[in-house]
N, C-alpha and C positions, 0 to 999 in steps of 0.2 A: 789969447786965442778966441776966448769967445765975444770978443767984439770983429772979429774979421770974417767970420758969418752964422749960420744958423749950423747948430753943431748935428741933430738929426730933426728929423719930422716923420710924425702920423701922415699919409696919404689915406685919407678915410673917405669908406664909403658916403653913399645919399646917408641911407641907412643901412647897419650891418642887420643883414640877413642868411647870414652861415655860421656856424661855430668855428672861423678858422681865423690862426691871424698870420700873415708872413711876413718875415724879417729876412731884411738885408745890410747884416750886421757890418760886412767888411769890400763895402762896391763904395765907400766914400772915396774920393777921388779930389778934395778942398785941401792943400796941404798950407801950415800956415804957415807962415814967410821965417818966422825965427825958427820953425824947425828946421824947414830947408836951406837955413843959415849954419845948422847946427850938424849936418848932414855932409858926409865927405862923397855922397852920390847925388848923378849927375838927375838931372827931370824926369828922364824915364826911366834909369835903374831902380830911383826909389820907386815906383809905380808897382814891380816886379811881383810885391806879393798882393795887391791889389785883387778882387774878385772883379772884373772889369767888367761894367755895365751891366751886372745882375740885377740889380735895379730897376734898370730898363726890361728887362726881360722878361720878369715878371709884374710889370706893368698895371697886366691887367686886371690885380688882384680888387683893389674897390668898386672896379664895375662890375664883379660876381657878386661884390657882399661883404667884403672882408677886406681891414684895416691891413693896411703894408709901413710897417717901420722901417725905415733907412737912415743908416748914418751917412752924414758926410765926411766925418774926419777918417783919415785916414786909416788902415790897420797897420799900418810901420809906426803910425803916433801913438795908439793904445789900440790895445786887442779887445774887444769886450768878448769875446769866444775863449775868454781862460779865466778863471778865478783871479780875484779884485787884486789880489797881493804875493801873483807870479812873477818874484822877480828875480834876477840874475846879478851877484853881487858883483861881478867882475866891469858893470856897466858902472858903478857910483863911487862917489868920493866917499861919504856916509857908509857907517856900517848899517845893515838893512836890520828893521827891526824883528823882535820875537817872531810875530803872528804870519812872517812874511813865509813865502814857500818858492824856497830856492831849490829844491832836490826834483822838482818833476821833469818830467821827459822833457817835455817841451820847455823850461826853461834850460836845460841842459843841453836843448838842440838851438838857444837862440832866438827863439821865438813864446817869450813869456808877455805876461802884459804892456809890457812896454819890452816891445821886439828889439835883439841887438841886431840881427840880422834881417834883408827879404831874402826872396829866393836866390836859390845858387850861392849859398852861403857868402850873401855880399853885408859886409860891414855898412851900419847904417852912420853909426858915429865915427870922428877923430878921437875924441878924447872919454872920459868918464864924466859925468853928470851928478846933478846934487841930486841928490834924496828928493829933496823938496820938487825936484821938475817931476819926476813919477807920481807923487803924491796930489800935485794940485792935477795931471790930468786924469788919474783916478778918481776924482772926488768931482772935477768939472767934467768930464765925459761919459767914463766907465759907470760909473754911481746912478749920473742922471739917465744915461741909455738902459739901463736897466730898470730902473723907475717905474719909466714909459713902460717897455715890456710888460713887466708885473701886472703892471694896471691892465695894458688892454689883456692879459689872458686871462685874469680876475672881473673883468668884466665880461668878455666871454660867456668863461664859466658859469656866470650869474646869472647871463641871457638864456645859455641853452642847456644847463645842469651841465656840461663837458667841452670839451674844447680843443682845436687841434693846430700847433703851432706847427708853421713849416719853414725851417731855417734855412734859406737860400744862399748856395755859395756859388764858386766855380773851383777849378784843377787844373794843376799843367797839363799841357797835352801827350805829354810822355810818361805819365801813370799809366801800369800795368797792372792785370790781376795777377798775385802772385801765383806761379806753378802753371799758368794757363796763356801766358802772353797776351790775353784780350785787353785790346783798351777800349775800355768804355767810354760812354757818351753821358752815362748818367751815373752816379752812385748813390741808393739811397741808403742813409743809416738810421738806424732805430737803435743804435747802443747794446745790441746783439737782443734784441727783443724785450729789454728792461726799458725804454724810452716810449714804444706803440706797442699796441696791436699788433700783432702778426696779420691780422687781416689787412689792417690798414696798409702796412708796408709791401703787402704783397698785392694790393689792390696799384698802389703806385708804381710796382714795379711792371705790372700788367700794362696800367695805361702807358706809359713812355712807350714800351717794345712793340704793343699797337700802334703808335704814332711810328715807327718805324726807328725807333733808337734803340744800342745796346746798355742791358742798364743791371746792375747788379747792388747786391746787398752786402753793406759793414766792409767790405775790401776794397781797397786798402783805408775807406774814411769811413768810421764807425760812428762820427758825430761827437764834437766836442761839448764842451762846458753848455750853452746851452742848451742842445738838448741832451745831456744828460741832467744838468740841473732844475730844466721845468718839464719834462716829460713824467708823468706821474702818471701811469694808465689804471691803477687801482682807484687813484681819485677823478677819473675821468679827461684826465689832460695827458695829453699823448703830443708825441714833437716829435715832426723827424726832417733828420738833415739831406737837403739835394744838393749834390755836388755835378757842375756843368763843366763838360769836358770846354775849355776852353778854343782849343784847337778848333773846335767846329762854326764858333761864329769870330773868332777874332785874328786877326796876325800876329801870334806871340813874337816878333820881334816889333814892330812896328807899333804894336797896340791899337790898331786900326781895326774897326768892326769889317768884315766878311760881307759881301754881297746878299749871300743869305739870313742874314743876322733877324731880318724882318719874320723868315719863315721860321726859324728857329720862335724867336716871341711868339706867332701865332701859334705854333706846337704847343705853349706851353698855358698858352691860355686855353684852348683845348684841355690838355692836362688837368687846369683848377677848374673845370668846371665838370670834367669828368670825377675828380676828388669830391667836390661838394655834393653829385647826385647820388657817389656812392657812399657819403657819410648820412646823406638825407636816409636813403635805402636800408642802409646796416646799422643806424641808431634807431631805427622806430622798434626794435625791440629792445632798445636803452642797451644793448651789447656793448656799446664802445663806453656810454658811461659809467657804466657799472662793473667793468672787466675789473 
């Protein structure tokens, strides 16, 4: 695989000049030819659990200041939004070893590191797989994308004593908040306030509903793997998950962007630049990095 293209890339600023870094862990859309050999779905079923063109979307993250990670491989080929060794025995020939973790939700629902399922519970495979295919893309994808991560929120950190990761996704367009029938346009999660700030999360929830979207907090997406595993707001690193209703810039059968797809983007560059004045504003009394 990694001779068939560049597996993610930094999109970095001139110079970083915000404490933020955004990732767009699962808008890869490069699928490689032996998987989609290996695949008993058609070009655009496999597509289904795609974040489609998040990427894009948020675009305009290095012209504020702030480094944007993106993968290209796929998130049906490995998940890097679940721990290194979520997997699902019913997918391999091999017995899975000790360290592995077969009992979590999400590999129970089909969607572990190396996903059996995308959406609408469709079968990615025909048959079972070796061990060894989950292993070499865990070590050549998952391992090296999280690397990269590390680094830049470690460099961050370094630059501005604290640091604020924003994990960019998107949602089908038929999530509802449970008890209330709202469908949103946004979800932000903070891992129920153990990932941010509560300022922070509520400062983001603010700007969206200004820009005129509906946008709510942890329901039904609380934010996975990572930000709960780099949001650390006690040692100044805080992460939180935005989830983009999909419905609003694309044609969930077609996968074709929306006419509006253009105003939604400039919405959301608006957005990081409203984020950046109010982390300028609410760290000058080192609040965010010393919570």
């Amino acid at each position: 695989m990694t001779n068939e293209f560049e597996l993610f890339e930094v999109r970095e600023p001139v110079i970083q000049t915000i404490p933020f870094v955004y990732n767009s862990p699962h808008s890869g859309r490069r699928y490689p030819s032996t998987f989609l050999d290996e695949s008993r779905l058609d070009d655009v079923s496999i597509r289904r659990s795609e974040d489609h063109y998040v990427d894009e979307l948020f675009a305009a993250a290095p012209g504020f200041g702030a480094p944007l990670l993106v993968a290209h491989f796929p998130r049906a080929y490995v998940d890097v939004n679940r721990e290194p060794y979520e997997l699902d025995p019913r997918m391999f020939c091999d017995p899975l070893p000790p360290f592995a973790n077969s009992n979590s939700a999400r590999v129970v629902g089909g969607l572990g590191t190396i996903p059996r399922i995308v959406a609408e519970n469709m079968e990615i495979y025909e048959r079972r797989m070796p061990l060894s295919v989950a292993m070499e893309r865990i070590e050549n994808c998952y391992k090296p994308y999280h690397a990269c991560l590390r680094k830049l929120i470690a460099r961050t950190h370094a630059m501005f004593g604290f640091g604020v990761l924003i994990d960019c996704h998107s949602m089908p367009g038929n999530i509802r908040v449970a008890g209330s029938g709202l469908k949103p346009d946004f979800i932000v999660g903070d891992r129920y306030g153990t990932s941010a700030s509560g300022e922070l999360s509520q400062a983001a929830l603010q700007f969206l509903e200004d820009l005129g979207y509906t946008a709510v907090r942890n329901k039904p997406y609380a934010g996975g793997f990572i930000t709960e595993h780099y949001g650390r707001p006690a040692r100044g690193l805080h992460a939180l998950q935005i989830e983009v209703n999909r419905s609003i810039y694309i044609d969930e059968v077609t996968l074709e962007k929306r006419p509006d797809f253009d105003v939604l983007a400039g919405s959301l560059a608006v957005f990081m630049e409203q984020m950046a004045e109010f982390v300028a504003d609410y760290a000058g009394d080192r609040a965010l990095a010393a919570e």
